[in-house]
C-alpha positions as CSV (number, residue, x, y, z in Angstrom):
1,X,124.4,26.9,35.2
2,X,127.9,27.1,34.3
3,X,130.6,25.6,37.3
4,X,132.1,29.2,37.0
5,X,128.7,31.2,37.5
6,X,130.5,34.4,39.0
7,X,132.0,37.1,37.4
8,X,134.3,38.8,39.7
9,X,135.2,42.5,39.0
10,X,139.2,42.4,39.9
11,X,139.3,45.9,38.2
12,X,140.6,47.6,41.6
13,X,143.2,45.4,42.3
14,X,144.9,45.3,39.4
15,X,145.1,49.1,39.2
16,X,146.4,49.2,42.9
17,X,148.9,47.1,41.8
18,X,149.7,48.8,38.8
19,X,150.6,52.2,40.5
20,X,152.6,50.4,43.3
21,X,150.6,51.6,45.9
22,X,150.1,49.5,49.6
23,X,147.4,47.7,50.2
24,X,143.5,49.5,51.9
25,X,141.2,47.6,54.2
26,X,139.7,47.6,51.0
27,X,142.3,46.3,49.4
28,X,142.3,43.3,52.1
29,X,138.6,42.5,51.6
30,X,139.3,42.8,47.8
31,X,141.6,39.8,48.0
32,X,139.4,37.7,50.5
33,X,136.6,37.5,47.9
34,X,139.3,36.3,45.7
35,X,140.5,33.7,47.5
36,X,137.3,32.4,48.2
37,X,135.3,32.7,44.7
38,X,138.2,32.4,42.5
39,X,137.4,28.4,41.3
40,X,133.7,29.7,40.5
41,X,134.4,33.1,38.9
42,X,136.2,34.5,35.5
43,X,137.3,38.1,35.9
44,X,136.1,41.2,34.8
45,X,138.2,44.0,34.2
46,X,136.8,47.8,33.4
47,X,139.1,50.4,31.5
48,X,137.4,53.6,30.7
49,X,133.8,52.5,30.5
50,X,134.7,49.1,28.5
51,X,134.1,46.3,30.1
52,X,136.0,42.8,29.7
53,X,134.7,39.3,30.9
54,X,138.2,37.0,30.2
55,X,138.1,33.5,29.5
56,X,138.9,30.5,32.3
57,X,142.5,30.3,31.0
58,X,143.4,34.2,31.4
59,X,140.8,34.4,34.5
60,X,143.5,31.9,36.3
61,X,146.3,33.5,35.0
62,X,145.2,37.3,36.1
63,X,143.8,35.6,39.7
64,X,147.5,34.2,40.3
65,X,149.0,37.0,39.4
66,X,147.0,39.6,42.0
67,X,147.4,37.0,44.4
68,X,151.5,36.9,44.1
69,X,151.4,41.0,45.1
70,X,153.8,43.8,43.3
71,X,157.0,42.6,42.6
72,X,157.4,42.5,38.4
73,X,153.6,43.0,38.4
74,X,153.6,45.6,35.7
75,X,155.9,43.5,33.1
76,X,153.6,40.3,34.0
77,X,150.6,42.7,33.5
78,X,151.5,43.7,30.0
79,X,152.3,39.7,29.0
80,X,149.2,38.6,30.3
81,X,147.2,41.8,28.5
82,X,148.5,41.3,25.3
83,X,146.7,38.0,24.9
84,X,143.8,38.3,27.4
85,X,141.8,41.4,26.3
86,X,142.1,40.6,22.5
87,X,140.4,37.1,23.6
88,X,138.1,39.0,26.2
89,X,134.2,39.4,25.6
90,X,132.1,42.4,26.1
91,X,129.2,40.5,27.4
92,X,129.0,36.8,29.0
93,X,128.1,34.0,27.0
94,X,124.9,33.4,29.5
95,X,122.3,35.2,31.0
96,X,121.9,35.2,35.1
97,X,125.3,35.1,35.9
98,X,126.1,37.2,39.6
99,X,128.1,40.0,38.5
100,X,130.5,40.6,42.1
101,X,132.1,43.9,42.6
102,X,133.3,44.4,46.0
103,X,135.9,47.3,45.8
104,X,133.5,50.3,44.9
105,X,135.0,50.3,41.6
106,X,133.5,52.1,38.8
107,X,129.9,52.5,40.7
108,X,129.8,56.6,39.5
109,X,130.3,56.0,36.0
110,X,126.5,55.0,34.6
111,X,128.5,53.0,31.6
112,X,128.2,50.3,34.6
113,X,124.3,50.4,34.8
114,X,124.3,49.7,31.1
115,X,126.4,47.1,31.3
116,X,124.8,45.3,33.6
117,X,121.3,45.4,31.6
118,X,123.2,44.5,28.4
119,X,125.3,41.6,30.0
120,X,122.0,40.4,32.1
121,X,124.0,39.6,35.3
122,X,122.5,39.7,38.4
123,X,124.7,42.5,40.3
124,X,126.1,42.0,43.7
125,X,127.5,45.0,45.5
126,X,129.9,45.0,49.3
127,X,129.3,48.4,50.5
128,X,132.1,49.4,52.8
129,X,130.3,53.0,54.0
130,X,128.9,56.3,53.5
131,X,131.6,58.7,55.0
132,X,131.8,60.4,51.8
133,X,127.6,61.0,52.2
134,X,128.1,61.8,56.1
135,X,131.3,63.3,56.6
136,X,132.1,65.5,53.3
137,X,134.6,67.5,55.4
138,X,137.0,64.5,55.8
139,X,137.3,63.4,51.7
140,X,139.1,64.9,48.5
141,X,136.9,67.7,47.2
142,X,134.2,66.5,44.6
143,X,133.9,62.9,46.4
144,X,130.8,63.9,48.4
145,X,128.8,64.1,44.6
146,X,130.8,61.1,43.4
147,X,129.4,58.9,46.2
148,X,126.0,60.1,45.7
149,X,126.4,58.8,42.0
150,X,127.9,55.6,43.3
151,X,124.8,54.1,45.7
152,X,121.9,55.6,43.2
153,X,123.5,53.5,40.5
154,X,124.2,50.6,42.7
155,X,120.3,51.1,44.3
156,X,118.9,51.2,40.7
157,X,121.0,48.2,39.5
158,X,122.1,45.5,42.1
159,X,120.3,42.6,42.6
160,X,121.6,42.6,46.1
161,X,124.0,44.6,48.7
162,X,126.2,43.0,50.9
163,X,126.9,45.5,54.0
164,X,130.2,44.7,55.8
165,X,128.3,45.7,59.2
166,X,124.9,46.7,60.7
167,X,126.0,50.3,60.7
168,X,126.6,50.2,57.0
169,X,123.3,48.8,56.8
170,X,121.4,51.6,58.6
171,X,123.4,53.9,56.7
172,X,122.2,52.7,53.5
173,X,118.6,52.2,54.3
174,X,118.7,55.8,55.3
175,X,119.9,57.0,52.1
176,X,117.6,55.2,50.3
177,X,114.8,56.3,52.1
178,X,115.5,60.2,52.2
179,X,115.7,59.7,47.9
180,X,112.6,57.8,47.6
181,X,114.9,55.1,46.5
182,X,114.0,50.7,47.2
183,X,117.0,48.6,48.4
184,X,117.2,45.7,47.3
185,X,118.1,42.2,49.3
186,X,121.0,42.8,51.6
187,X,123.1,40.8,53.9
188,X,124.8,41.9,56.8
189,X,128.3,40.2,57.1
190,X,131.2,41.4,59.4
191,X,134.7,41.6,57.7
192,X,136.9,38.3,58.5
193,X,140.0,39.7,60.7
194,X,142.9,39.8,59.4
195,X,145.2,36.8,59.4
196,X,148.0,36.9,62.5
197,X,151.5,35.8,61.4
198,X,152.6,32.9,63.4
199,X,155.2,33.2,65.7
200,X,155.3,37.1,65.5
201,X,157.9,38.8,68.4
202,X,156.7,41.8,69.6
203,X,158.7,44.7,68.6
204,X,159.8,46.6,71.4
205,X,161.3,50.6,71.3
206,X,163.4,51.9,74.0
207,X,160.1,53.0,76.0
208,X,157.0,52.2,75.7
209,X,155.3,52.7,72.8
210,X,151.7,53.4,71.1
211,X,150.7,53.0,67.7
212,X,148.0,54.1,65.4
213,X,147.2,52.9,62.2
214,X,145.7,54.5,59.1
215,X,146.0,56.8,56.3
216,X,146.8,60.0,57.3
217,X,144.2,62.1,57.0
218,X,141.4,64.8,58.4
219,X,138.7,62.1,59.3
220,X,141.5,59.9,61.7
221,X,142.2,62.6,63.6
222,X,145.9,62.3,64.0
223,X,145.8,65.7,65.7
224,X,144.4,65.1,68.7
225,X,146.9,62.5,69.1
226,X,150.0,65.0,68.2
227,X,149.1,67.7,69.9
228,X,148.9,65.5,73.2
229,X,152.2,64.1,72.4
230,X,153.5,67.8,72.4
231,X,152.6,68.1,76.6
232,X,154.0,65.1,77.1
233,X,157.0,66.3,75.4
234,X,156.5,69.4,76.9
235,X,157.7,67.7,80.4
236,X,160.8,66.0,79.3
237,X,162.7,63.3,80.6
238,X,162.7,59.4,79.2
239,X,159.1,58.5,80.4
240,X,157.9,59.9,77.6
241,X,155.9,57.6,75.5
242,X,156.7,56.7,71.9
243,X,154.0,57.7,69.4
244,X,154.5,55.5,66.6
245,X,152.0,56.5,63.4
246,X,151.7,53.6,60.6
247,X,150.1,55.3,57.2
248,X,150.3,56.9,53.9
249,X,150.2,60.6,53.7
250,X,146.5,61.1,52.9
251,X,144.2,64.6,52.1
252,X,142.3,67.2,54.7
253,X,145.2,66.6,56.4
254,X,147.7,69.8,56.8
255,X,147.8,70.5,59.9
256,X,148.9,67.1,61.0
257,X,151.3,66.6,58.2
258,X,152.9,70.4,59.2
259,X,152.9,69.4,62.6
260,X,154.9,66.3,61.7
261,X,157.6,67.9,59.6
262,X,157.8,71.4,61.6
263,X,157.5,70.7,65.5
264,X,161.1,70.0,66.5
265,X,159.7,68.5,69.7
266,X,158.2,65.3,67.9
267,X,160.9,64.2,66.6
268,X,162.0,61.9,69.3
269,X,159.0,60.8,70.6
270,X,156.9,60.2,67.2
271,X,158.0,57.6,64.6
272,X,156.6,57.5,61.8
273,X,156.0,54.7,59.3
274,X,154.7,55.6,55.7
275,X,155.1,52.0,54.3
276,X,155.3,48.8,57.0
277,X,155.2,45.3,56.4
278,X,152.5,42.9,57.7
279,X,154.4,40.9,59.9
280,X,156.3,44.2,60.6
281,X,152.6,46.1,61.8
282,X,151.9,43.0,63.4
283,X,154.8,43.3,65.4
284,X,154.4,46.9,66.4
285,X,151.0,46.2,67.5
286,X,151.9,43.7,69.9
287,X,154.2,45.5,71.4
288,X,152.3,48.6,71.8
289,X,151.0,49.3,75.5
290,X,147.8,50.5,73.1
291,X,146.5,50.8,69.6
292,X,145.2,54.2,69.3
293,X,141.9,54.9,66.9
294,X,140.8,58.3,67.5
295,X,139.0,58.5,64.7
296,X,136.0,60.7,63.6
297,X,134.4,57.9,61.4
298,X,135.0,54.5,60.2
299,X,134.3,52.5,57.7
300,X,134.9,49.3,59.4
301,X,138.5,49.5,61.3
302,X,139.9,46.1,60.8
303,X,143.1,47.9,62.9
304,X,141.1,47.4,66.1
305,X,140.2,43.6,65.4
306,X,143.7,43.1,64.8
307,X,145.0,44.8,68.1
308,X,142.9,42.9,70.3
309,X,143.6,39.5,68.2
310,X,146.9,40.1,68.9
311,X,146.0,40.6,72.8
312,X,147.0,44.8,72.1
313,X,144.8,47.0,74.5
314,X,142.6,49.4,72.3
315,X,141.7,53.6,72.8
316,X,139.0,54.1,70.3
317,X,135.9,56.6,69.3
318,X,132.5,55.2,70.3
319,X,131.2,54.2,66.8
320,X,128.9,51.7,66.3
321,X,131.1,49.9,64.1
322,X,133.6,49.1,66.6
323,X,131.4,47.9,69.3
324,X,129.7,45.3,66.7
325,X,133.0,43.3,66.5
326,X,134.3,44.4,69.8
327,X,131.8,44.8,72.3
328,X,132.8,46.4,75.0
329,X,136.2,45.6,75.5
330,X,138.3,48.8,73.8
331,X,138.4,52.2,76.0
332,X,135.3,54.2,74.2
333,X,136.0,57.9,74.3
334,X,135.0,60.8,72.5
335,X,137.0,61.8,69.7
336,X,137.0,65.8,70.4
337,X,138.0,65.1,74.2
338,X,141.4,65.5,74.4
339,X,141.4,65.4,78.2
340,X,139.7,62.3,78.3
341,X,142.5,60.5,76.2
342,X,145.4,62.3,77.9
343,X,143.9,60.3,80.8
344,X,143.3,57.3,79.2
345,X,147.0,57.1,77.6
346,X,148.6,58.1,80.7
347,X,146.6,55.5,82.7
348,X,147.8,52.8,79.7
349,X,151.5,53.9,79.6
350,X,151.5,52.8,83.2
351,X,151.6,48.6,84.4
352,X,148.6,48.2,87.1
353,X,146.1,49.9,84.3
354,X,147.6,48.3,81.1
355,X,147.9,44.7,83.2
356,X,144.1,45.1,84.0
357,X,143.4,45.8,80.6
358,X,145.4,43.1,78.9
359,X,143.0,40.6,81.5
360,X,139.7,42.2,80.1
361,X,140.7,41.5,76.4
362,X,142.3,38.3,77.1
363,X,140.4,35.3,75.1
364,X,139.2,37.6,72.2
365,X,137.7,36.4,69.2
366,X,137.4,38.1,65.9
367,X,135.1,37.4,63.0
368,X,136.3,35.1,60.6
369,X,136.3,35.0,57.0
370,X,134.4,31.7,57.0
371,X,131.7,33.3,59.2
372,X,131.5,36.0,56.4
373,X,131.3,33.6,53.4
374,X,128.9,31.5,55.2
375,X,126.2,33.8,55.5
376,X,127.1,35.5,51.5
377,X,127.2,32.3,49.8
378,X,123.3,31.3,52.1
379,X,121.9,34.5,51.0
380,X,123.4,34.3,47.4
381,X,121.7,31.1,46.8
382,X,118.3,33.0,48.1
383,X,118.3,35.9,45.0
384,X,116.1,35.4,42.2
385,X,117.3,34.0,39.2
């Protein structure tokens, strides 16, 4: 077998990059896999249902310069693509290579079925979740049809899944078996945590603060959290907490975006952040009496591991996701009981409640990205050849 015997699909970074936009949890698990694969991999790149496999040479090149992040990445995009896709293959130059795509990209379009039984690769697939499946309400219209399209292609052409958590698992298995459809050999691997900067200084506001983090949109829920921040606003005075929402403006979201350019009464006690540094969000987090997660579904929500890495207290829906990397240590509540968070916020904003809370979560320890590889490079070496 060749020493590079992985051909890693890089398609979603570069076109992140390419439209300047900041980086997913996606994004994040994007680059892990590069990191870790990139000295056994070449890249593939998709553009409009053409596929290209570059050579060693341009593979380095193109892995060094998604790893470096945005600035002068377009003009070092075009130098690189002048001489790497006229010296790019269609197909690799061997049979049974793993074929890795872990960003969802390109999984609707069946031009990536064919490919895969042309090329002869053995398909491996990191499936983050099935929101658009479960939750149609909370996506851009037509997604709900697009992710259908997605896992039947993936079902009918990977030689194995990786699920980012037991949840996703379930979730899968479910949709196979309401279709009729087989799933092929999957392994379960939680998402590394993110890395904490070193020495990072809390950041501190004028009163206490809580954050949330996320895209802004239907399925986070940021309107529970606004409308309680209008009572609290309601009564006046400096105890009044600081609402501080870290995110790009997202869809199925109006009402919260109205609310956050129209109510004259948030505009003290909400901040927020469309674009933030990491070292910046790491900083907020720490300082926050709580990171807030109200969300209706998840993914994974890599913001939680990071608050209670950072020893941040964490408010958060009961999912099943959540409690599989943090037990029981976050504040579970239902995400349509505003009452129940009012409460919980209140209680938080407060020292003998946040100092208790801080002692619960004290000693926490994330999964790690070498927990993750360890159990996908075991099971990889397990598929057929």
């Amino acid at each position: 077998m060749s020493e590079r015997d992985i051909l890693l699909d890089v398609s979603r970074l570069i076109w992140r990059l390419w439209r300047g936009r900041l980086p997913t949890g996606v994004d994040r698990v994007c680059l892990a896999y590069l990191h870790h694969y990139r000295r056994r991999s070449r890249a593939v790149v998709q553009r409009k249902g053409r596929y290209f496999v570059l050579n060693e040479g341009h593979s380095d090149w193109l892995f060094d310069l998604l790893a470096s992040g945005p600035d002068g990445f377009r003009r070092r995009m075009v130098q690189l693509g002048l001489r790497a896709f006229s010296a790019a293959r269609r197909t690799p130059e061997q049979e049974g290579l793993i074929y890795l795509n872990v960003g969802h990209t390109g999984l609707d379009d069946p031009s990536l079925s064919r490919w895969i039984a042309e090329a002869r690769v053995r398909a491996i697939f990191l499936i983050h979740d099935l929101i658009p499946l479960l939750h149609p309400e909370f996506c851009r219209p037509g997604e709900q049809a697009k992710h259908e399209r997605r896992m039947k292609n993936v079902l009918s052409s990977a030689a194995g899944l990786i699920a980012n958590s037991e949840a996703t698992s379930r979730d899968i298995h479910a949709f196979a078996s309401r279709r009729g459809l087989a799933v092929p050999s999957t392994a379960v691997a939680l998402l590394g945590a993110p890395e904490v900067p070193s020495n990072i200084l809390p950041r501190r506001f004028d009163r206490p603060h809580f954050v949330t983090v996320g895209t802004i949109e239907g399925r986070k829920n940021h309107v529970l959290l606004l409308n309680l921040w209008r009572r609290l606003a309601a009564e006046g005075g400096s105890n009044v907490p600081i609402l501080v929402i870290v995110g790009q403006r997202g869809w199925e979201a109006e009402a919260a975006i109205d609310m956050l350019d129209h109510a004259p009464d948030l505009k003290g006690p909400v901040v927020e952040l469309g674009e933030c540094a990491d070292d910046e969000l790491a900083a907020i987090i720490a300082g926050a009496r709580a990171l807030l997660m109200p969300s209706f579904a998840e993914g994974f929500g890599l913001p939680v591991m990071e608050a209670l890495q950072l020893g941040t207290p964490v408010i958060a829906s009961d999912l099943a996701v959540f409690r599989e990397f943090s037990a029981d240590l976050p504040i579970y509540l239902d995400p349509l009981d505003d009452p129940a968070w009012e409460r919980a916020i209140r209680a938080l904003a407060e020292s003998p409640e946040h100092d208790r809370h801080l002692q619960r979560i004290a000693g926490y320890r994330a999964p790690d990205w070498r927990a993750h590889f360890n159990t996908v490079d075991s099971w990889i070496g397990t598929l057929p050849q």
